[in-house]
Every structure is written in C-alpha cells, then in structure tokens.
C-alpha positions in Angstrom: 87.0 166.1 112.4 90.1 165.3 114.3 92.0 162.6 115.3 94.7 162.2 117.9 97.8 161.3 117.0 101.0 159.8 118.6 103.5 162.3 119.0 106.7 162.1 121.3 105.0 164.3 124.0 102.5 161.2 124.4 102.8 159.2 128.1 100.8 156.5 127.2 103.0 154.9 124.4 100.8 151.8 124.0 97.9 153.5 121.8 98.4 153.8 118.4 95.8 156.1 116.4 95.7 155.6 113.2 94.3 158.0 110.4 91.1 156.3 108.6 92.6 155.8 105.4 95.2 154.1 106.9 92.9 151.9 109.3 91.0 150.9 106.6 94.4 149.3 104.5 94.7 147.7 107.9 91.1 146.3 108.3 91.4 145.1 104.6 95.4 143.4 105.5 93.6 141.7 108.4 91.0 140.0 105.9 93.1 139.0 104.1 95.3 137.5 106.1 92.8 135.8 107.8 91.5 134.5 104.3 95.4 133.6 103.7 95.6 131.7 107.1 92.5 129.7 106.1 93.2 129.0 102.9 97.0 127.7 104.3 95.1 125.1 106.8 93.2 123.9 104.0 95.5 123.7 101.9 97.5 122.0 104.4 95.1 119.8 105.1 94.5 118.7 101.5 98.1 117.8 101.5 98.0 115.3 104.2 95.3 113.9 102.7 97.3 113.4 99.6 100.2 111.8 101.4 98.2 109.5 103.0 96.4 108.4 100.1 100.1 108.4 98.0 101.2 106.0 101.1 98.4 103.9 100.6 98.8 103.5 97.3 102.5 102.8 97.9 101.7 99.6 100.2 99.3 98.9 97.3 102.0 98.8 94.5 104.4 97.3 96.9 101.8 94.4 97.5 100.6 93.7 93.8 105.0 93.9 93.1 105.3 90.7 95.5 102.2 89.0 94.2 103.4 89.6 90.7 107.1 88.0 92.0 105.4 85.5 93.6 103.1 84.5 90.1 106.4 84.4 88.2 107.7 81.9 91.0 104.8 79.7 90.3 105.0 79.7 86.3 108.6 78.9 86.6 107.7 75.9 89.0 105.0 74.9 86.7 106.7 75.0 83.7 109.8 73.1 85.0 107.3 70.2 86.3 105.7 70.6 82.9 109.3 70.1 81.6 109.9 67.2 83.8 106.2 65.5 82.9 107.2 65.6 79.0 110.9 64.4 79.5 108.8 61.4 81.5 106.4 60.7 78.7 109.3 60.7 76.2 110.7 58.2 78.3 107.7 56.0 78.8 107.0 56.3 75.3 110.8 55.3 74.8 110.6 51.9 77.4 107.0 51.2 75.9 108.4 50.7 72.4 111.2 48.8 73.6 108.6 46.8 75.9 106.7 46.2 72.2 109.6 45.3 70.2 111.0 42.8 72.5 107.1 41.3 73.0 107.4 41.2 69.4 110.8 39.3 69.4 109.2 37.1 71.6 106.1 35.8 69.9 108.5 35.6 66.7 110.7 33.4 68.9 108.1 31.3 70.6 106.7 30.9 67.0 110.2 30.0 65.8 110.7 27.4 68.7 107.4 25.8 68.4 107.8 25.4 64.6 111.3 23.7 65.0 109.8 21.5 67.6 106.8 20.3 65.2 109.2 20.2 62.6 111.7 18.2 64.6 108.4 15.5 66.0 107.7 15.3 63.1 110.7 14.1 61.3 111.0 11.4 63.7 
C-alpha cells in the first residue's frame, strides 16, 4: 500500500494527499461541522422565534398597562361623581328638612291666626 505524498519536489502544489488515518479525522471534522452548522441555524432560528414572540408579548403588556391606567381613570371619575351624588343628597336631605320645618311653622301659624281670628269674632 502506498500513498503519494506532498513533498517540495511536487509541481502541482494544489493536491493535498492525505494518509487514511488522517482523512478519516477529516471526514469525521466535516460531520461534525456540518451537524454544528445545522444545529446553529436552528438554533438561530428558535431564537427569532423567541424574540418575536417576547415582542409580542411586550405590545401585550404594554396594552393591558394602558387599559389598567385607563380603568383607574374611570374609578377615580366614578368615585368623585359618587362623591358629588352623596354631598347632593346630604344637601337635599338638608333643604328638605328645612322645607318640613318651615311647612310645619306654617300650619302652626295659620292655626295660630285662624284661632286669634275666631277668638277675636267671637268676642265681639
């Protein structure tokens, strides 16, 4: 068995012989490195998935933040007109026992007046 090798005496410096041994490290280098390349685009691959789905779910987040802001905006409005309702029944409750008292200062008074005026007809 022989193999040629390259020596300097060699013209033809683009062939390479290797010795089987060594051609076989090189066949198994190449496997793997064509395993590694594949493995790299799928891995690369899987990545860009992952961002976009990371984006996405940034947008998401972003968009539940302002519907959460804008939830807060409408309990605050609904509790100050809440607020405002109840100060306006305290004050209608307020004017409507005035409203009673001076009705009942009234009929007092009317029955005052028309008991002075019987009492005065009939004196006379």
């Amino acid at each position: 068995m022989s193999y040629s090798s390259f020596s300097q005496t060699v013209i033809d410096s683009t062939k390479i012989v290797l010795t089987k041994p060594v051609a076989k490290l090189v066949i198994q280098d190449i496997v793997v490195g064509d395993q590694l390349k594949i493995q790299l685009k799928t891995t690369e691959e899987l990545l860009n998935e992952t961002n976009n789905k990371l984006e996405t779910q940034s947008l998401l987040v972003v968009n539940l933040e302002s519907q959460v802001d804008n939830y807060k905006s409408m309990i605050l409005e609904l509790n100050s007109k809440s607020n405002i309702q109840a100060q306006l029944s305290k004050d209608l409750e307020k004017a409507l026992k005035a409203q009673k008292r001076r009705t009942f200062l009234y009929k007092v008074g009317t029955v005052v007046g028309m008991t002075g005026t019987l009492l005065l007809l009939v004196q006379k």
